[in-house]
C-alpha positions in Angstrom: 8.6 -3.6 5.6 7.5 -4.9 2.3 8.6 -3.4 -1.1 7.4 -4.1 -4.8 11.1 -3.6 -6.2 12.9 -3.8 -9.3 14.8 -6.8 -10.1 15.2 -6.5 -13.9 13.1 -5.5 -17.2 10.2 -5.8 -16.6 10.6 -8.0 -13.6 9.2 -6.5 -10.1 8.9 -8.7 -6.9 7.0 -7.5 -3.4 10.5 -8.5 -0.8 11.4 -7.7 2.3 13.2 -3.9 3.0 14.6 -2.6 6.2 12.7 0.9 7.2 14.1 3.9 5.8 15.5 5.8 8.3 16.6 9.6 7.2 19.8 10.2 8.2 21.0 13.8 7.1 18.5 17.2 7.4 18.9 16.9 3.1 17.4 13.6 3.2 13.6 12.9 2.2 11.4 9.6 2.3 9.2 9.6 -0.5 6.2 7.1 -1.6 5.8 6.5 -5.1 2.0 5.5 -6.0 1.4 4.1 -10.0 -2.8 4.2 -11.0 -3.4 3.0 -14.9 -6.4 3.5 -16.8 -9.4 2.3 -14.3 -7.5 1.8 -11.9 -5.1 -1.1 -13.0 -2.0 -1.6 -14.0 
């Protein structure tokens, strides 16, 4: 699956990410969505 991830200061890239699997009952998956002022960033 693609990912925008972190890579340094104010550095992101879109890269390739295995699926997140959950693999205790404590475990949660959780998506993270970012909206600036009208809409962009």
């Amino acid at each position: 699956m693609l990912a925008y991830t972190y890579v340094s200061q104010g550095n992101f890239q879109l890269t390739e990410k295995p699926k997140p699997e959950l693999a205790d009952a404590k475990d949660a998956i959780v998506r993270v969505t970012l909206k600036g002022k009208q809409g962009k960033l």
